[in-house]
Structure formats: structure tokens, C-alpha cells
C-alpha positions as CSV (number, residue, x, y, z in Angstrom):
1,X,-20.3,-49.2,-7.4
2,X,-22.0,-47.9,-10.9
3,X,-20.0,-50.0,-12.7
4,X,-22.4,-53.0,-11.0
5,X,-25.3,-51.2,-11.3
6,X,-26.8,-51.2,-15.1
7,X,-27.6,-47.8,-16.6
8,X,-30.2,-47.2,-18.9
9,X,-29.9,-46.6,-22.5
10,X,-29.6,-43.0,-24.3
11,X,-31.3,-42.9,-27.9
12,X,-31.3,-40.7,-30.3
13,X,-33.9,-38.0,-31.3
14,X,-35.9,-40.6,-34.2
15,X,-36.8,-42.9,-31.1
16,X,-38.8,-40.0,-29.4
17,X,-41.8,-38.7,-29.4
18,X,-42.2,-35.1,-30.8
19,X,-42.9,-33.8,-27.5
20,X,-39.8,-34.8,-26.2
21,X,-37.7,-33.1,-28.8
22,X,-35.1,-30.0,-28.7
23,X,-34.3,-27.9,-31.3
24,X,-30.5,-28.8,-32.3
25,X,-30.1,-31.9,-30.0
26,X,-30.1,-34.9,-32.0
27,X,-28.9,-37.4,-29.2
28,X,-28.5,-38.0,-25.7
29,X,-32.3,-38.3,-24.7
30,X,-33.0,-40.9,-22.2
31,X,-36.2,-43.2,-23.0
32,X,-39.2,-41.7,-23.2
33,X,-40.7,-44.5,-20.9
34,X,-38.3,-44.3,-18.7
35,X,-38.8,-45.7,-14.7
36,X,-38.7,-43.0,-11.4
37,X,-35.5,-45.7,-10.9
38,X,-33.8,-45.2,-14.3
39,X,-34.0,-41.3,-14.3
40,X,-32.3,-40.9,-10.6
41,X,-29.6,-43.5,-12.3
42,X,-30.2,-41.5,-15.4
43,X,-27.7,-38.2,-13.2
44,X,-24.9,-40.5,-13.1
45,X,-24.7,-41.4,-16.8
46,X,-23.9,-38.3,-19.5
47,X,-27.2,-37.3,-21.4
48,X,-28.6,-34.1,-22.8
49,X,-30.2,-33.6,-19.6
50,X,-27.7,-34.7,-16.6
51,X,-25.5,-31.1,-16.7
52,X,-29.3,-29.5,-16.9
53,X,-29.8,-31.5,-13.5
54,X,-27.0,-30.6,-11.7
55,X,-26.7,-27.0,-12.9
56,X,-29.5,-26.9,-10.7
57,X,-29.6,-29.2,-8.1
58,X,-26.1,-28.2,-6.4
59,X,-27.0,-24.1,-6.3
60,X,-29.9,-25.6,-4.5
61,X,-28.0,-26.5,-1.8
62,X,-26.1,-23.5,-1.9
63,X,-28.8,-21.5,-1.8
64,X,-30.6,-23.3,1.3
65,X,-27.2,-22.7,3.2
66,X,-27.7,-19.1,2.7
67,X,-31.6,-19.3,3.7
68,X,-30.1,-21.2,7.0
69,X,-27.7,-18.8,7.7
70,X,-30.0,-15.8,7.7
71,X,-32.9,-18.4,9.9
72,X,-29.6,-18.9,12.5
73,X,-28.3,-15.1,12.3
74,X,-30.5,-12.8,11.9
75,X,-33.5,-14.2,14.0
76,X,-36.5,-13.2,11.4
77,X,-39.1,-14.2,14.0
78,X,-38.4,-11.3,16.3
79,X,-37.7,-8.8,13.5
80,X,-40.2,-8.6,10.1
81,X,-37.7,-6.6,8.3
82,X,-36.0,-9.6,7.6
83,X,-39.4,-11.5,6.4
84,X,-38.3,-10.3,2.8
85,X,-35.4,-11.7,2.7
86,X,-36.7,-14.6,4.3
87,X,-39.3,-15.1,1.3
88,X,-36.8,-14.4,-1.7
89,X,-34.2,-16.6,-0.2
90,X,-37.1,-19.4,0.0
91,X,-37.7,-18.7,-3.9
92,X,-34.3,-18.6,-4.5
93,X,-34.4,-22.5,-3.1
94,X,-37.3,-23.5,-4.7
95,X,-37.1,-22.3,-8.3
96,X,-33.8,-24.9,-9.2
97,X,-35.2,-27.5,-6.9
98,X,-38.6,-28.1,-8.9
99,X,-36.1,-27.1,-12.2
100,X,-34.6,-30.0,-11.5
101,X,-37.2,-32.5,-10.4
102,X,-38.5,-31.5,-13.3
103,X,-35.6,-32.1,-16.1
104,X,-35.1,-35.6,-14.0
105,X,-38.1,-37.2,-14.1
106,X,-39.8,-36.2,-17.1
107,X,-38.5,-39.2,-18.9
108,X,-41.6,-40.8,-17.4
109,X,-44.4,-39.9,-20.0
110,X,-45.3,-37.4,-21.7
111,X,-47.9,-36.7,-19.4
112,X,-45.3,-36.9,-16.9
113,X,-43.4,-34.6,-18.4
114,X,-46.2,-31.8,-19.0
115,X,-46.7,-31.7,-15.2
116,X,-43.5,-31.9,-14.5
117,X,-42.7,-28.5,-15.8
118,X,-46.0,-27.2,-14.5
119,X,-44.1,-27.5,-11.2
120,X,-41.4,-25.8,-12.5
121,X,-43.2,-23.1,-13.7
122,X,-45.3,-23.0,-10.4
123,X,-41.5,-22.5,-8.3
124,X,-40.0,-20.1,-11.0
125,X,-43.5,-18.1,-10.7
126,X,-43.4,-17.8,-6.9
127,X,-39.2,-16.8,-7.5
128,X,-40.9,-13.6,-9.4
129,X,-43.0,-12.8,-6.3
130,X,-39.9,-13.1,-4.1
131,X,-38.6,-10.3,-6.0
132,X,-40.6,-8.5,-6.1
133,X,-41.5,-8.9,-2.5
134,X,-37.7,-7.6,-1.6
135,X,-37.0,-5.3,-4.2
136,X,-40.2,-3.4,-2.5
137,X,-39.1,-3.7,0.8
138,X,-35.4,-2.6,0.2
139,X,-34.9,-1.7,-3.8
140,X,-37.3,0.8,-4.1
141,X,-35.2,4.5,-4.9
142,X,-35.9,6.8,-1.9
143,X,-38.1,9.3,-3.9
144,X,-40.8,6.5,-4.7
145,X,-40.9,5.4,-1.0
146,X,-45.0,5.5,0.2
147,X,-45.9,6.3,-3.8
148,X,-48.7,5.1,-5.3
149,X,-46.8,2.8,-7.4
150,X,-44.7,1.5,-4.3
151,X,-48.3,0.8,-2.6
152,X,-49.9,-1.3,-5.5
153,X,-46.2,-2.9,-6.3
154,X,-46.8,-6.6,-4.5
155,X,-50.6,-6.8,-4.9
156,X,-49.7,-6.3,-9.3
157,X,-46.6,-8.9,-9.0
158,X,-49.4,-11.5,-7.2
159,X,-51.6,-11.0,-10.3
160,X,-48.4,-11.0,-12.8
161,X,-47.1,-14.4,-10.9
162,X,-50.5,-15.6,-11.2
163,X,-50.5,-14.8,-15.2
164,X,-46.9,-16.4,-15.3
165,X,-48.0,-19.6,-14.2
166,X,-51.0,-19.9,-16.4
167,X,-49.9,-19.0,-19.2
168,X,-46.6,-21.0,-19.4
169,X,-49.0,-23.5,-18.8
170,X,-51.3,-23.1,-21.1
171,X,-48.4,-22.6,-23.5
172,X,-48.1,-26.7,-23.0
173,X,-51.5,-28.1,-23.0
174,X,-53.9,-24.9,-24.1
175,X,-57.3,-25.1,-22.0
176,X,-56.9,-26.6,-18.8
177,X,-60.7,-28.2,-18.4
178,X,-60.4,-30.3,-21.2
179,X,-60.8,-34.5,-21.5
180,X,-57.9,-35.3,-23.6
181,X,-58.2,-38.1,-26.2
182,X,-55.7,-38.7,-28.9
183,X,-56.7,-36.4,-31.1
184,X,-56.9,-33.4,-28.9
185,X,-52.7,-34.2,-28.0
186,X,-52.7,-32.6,-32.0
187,X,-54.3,-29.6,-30.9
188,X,-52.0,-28.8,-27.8
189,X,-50.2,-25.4,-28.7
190,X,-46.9,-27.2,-28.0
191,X,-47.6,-30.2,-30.5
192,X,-48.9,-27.9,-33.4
193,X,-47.2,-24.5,-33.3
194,X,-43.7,-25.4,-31.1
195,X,-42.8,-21.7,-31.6
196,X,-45.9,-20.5,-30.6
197,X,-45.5,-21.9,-27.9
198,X,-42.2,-21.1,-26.9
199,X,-43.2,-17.2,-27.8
200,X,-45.7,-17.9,-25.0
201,X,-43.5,-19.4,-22.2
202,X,-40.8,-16.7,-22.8
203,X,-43.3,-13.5,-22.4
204,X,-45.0,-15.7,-18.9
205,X,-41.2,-15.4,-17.8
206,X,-40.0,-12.3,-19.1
207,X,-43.0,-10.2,-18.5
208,X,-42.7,-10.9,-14.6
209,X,-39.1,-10.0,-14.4
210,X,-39.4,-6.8,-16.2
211,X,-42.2,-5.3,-14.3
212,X,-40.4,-6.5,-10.9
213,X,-37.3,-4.6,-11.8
214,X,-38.8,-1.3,-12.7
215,X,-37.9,0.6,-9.6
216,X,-34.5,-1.1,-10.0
217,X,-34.4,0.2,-13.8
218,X,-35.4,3.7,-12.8
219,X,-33.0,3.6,-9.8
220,X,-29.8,2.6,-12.1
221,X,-30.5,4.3,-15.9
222,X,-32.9,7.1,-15.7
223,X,-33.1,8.9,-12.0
224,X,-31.5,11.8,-11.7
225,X,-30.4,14.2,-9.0
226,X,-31.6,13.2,-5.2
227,X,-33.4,10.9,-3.7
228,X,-32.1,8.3,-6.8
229,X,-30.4,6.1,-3.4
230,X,-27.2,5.8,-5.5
231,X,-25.2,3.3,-3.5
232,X,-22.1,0.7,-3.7
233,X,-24.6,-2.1,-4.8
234,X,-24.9,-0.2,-8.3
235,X,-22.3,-2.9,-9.7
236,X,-23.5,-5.8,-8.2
237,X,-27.0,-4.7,-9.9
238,X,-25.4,-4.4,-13.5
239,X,-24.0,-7.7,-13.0
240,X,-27.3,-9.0,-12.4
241,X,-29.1,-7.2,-15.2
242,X,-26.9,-8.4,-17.5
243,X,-26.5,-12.2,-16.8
244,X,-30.4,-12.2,-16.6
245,X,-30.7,-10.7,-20.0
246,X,-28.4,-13.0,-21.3
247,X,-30.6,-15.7,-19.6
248,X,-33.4,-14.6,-21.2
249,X,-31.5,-15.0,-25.0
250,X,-30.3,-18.2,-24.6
251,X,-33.3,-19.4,-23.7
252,X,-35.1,-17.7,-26.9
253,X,-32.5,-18.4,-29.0
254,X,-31.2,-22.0,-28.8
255,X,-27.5,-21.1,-29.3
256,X,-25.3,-22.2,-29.8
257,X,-27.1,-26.0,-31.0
258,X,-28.9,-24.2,-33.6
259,X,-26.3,-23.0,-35.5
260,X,-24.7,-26.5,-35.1
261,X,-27.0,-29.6,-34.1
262,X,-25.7,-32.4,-33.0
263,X,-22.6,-31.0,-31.4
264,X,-23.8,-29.9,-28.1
265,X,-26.1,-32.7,-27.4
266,X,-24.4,-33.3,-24.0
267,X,-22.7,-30.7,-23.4
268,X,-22.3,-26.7,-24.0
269,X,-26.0,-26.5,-25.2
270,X,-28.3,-23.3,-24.6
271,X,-30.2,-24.5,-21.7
272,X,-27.4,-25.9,-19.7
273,X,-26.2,-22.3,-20.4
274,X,-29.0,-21.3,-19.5
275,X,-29.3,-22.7,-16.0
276,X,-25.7,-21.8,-15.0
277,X,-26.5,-17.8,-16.1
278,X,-29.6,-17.6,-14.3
279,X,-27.6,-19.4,-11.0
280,X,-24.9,-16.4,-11.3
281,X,-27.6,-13.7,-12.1
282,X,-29.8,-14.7,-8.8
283,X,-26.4,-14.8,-6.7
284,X,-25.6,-11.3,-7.7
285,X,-29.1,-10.7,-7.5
286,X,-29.1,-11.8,-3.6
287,X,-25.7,-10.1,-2.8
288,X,-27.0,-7.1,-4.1
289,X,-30.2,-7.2,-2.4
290,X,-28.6,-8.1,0.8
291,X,-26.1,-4.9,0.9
292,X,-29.2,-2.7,0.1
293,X,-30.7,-4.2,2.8
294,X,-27.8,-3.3,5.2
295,X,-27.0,-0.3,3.9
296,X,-30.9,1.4,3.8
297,X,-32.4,-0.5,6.7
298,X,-32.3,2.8,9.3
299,X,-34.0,5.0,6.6
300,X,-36.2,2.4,5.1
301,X,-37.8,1.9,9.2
302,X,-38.0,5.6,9.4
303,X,-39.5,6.2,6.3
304,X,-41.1,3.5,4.4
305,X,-44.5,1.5,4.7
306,X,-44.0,-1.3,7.4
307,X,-43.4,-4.6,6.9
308,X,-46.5,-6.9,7.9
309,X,-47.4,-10.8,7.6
310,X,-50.2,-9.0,4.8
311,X,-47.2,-8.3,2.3
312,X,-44.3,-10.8,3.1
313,X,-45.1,-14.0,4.0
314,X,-49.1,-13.9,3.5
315,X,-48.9,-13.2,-0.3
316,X,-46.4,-15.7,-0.7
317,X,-48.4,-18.2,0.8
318,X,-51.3,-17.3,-1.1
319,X,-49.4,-17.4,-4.6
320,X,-48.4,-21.4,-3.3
321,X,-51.5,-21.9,-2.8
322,X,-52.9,-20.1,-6.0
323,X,-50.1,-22.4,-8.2
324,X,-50.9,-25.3,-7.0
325,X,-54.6,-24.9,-7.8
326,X,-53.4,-23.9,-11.5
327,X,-51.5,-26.8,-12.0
328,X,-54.2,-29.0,-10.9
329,X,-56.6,-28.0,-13.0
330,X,-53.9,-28.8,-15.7
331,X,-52.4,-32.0,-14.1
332,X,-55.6,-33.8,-13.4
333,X,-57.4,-33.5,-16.9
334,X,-53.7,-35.7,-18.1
335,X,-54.0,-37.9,-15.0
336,X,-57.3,-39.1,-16.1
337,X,-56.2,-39.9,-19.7
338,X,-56.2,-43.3,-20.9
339,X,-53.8,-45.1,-20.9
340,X,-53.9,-45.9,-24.8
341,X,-53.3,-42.4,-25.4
342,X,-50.3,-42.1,-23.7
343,X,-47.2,-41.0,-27.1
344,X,-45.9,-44.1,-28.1
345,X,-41.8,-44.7,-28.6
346,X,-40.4,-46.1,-32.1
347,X,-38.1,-49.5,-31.3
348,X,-35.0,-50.1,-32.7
């Protein structure tokens, strides 16, 4: 049936705008101009996006069976210690799904591809909220339970999800309110300082994760003695650590295409990488969470702050709603920019 169907063309990195470019890939970009028509044909054709797509897209899937599963089992309507769960699992299916709107259709524009990522920034910033959302409700070690620190936990992630979003990006586009011409494209932090930039995204992401994991840190490294909940989930844990630190190095690093451009163009580059070790992190991630869960849920009911509608599913609604605000105010000052200014494509 593709065979009928014409695909379009793949160029090469001199036929792209600079905004379109990535360090150590030298071909396999898809036209810069591309139609909403061309970049859904674009998944069935090999470029240096499509294994970026589908790393993404199928956990999706995977993911939204497990949020089913618990919606059919476990009956979170008639009990709120599931709400939690409910929310990360939601995260867990939103995060890949705008990752891979994203890397599909921002062979639009380059407009279209600045709010593309906004979105996915907006879903990977309400995935740091879902964790930290759970990890209070069920992560927490036994001797922090009702702490200070426990109580201020969700309302300090809101505000860190809320600095994740803006600042990734403002790491794109710098100040949200202004009217963009052609010469103020220069002066976007991604067009004149690309490692800047990139220095900015990765702290928005990192800084998030970090705090959220905390009580997780302590739990596994530095408590000692009781009250430390040292369970069979340890493992599970340390697989997630690890996968999401390596995560966070391919995506600062660009290896291994730096060391070698050109010859991971379509596949084996940092970013598919990338995707695929952030899938397996979350999955241990969620297998871990959901054993802690199991295993702590009669002494978490007897002893820990209740779960309410105020810190589950209220604050994620209000982080939703709080993103999509932000990337308004960034989408709409590209929406209204003329047409003329739009990045223009070399033709060979």
C-alpha cells in the first residue's frame, strides 16, 4: 500500500534552517516545510526522527494499558489512596504522547516547531509532578512521614514544575511577550548561544527530577538504622536511578554522534537512546512505585497525612492548567508573526 503512496523527500543538514539542526546528524531531516500529511507519512519512511517517534509512541500505548488496568481493578473512585497512582500513571501517558506529537510534526515551521516542544515540555513538566505526587504518597521513608518536609513536598514540586516549564521554554524563544520580527529570531537564546540553551533545558529537566527523588535518595544511600522502610523494591529503585541518570547524559552529551557525525543519522543516535532509557527508567520507576504501594499501604493509612482531591488530582489539574497558560503566552507571540519571517529553506 506505501509502495502507492509517494513519500516525501529526506535532505540533508545544508538544506535546513539552523533551527532545525542537531549536533552530529548530518542527514535524514525531513523538509523543513513539510505538510501535517507528509510528517504522519514521514513514520513510515527511515529519517533521523521516525525511531525518535516510535520510541515514544508505542510505550504510550503501553503505558495507557497499565492506567486502564488500575481504572478497571482497583476502583480509584471509591478509594483516594489510589488517586496517586492514578495521576503518575496519567503522566506516565502523557509525557511520550506530546514527545512524540512533537518530534512528528515539527517539520511544519519553525514556528511550528518551537510550540511543538513547548507541549512537550508542558507533558514532561506535569510527569515531574506525577512523581512527586506518588513518591509522597507511598516513597516517603517511614521516619519523614507528617515532617515538615513531607508537608511542603507537593506544594514546592508545583512551583518546580511550574519553573520547568518556563524555563525550557524560555530556553527556545527567551521573553515570552515579545512581537517577533526577523531580527529578533537572532536574538532567541536557541539561535545565538545553542549551548546556552541547551544548559538551560537540561537544568528545567534535571532540577525537577532531583528534588522529586530526595526522599527516595535519603531512603536508598544515606538512612540509617529504623524507620529507613528498607524493602524488596530497593532494586527495582537502583534500576531506575540508574537508567534515568543515564537519560540525563545522553541527552547532555550527544553520544555517541558527536564523536562520529554522520554515522548515526538514522539510527543509534543520542536521543533515540535517549527516549528508549527514559521508557525503561519510568517502567522500573512505576513497578517500583507500585510494590511500595502494596507493600506500605496499611502503615501509610495508619500513619501518614490523608490523601485528599487538594494534593492528588487538584494540583495536577492546576499544573495543566498553569502549562498551558505558559505555553500560550509563548505560542501566541509566533502565531501572530508574519508570514515573511517565517526561516526560509535553501533548494537544491
Amino acid at each position: 500500500m506505501l509502495s502507492l503512496i509517494k513519500l516525501p523527500r529526506v535532505v540533508s543538514i545544508n538544506q535546513v534552517p539552523k533551527v532545525f539542526h542537531e549536533d552530529g546528524i548530518i542527514s535524514g531531516y525531513r523538509h523543513p516545510r513539510s505538510s501535517a500529511t507528509d510528517c504522519i507519512l514521514s513514520l513510515f519512511q527511515l529519517t533521523n526522527e521516525t525511531l525518535n517517534i516510535w520510541t515514544h509512541f508505542l510505550p504510550t500505548w503501553y503505558f495507557l494499558w497499565k492506567l486502564v488496568t488500575v481504572l478497571l481493578m482497583q476502583t480509584p473512585w471509591q478509594d483516594p489512596f489510589t488517586w496517586p497512582l492514578v495521576i503518575f500513571l496519567l503522566s506516565c501517558c502523557l509525557y511520550p504522547f506530546m514527545s512524540c506529537c512533537a518530534h512528528t510534526f515539527s517539520s511544519m515551521s519553525a514556528r511550528a516547531r518551537h510550540i511543538c516542544f513547548f507541549f512537550d515540555y508542558g507533558g514532561l513538566s506535569f510527569y515531574s509532578l506525577g512523581s512527586a505526587i506518588i513518591y509522597s504518597a507511598y516513597v516517603f521513608p517511614d521516619r519523614w512521614i507528617n515532617s515538615s518536609f513531607h508537608q511542603l513536598f507537593v506544594p514546592i514540586a508545583l512551583v518546580n514544575a511550574v519553573i520547568c516549564t518556563v524555563l525550557s521554554c524560555y530556553s527556545r524563544l527567551g521573553l515570552p511577550f515579545l512581537q517577533y520580527d526577523s531580527d529578533t529570531v537572532k536574538r532567541f537564546p536557541e539561535y545565538q548561544s545553542p549551548k546556552f540553551s541547551k544548559v538551560l533545558r537540561v537544568v528545567a529537566f534535571a532540577y525537577p527530577y532531583l528534588f522529586d527523588n530526595i526522599p527516595l535518595f535519603y531512603r536508598l544511600f544515606v538512612c540509617v538504622g529504623d524507620g529507613c522502610t528498607d524493602n524488596d523494591t530497593k532494586l527495582l529503585h537502583y534500576y531506575h536511578i540508574a537508567l534515568a541518570f543515564l537519560t540525563g547524559f545522553l541527552f547532555a552529551t550527544h553520544l555517541p554522534e558527536r564523536l562520529a557525525p554522520g554515522s548515526f543519522d538514522y539510527i543509534g543516535h543520542s536521543h533515540q537512546l535517549f527516549h528508549v532509557c527514559g521508557i525503561l527508567a519510568t517502567h522500573f520507576q512505576m513497578t517500583a512505585l507500585e510494590q511500595d504501594m502494596a507493600m506500605r499501604r496499611a502503615w501509610l493509612l495508619a500513619h501518614s497525612t490523608p490523601i485528599t482531591f487538594s494534593n492528588t488530582v487538584g494540583v495536577a489539574l492546576l499544573i495543566m492548567v498553569v502549562n498551558l497558560f505558559v505555553i500560550a503566552l509563548y505560542s501566541l507571540p509566533l502565531l501572530q508573526t508574519p508570514r515573511s519571517t517565517k526561516a526560509s529553506v535553501k533548494r537544491h
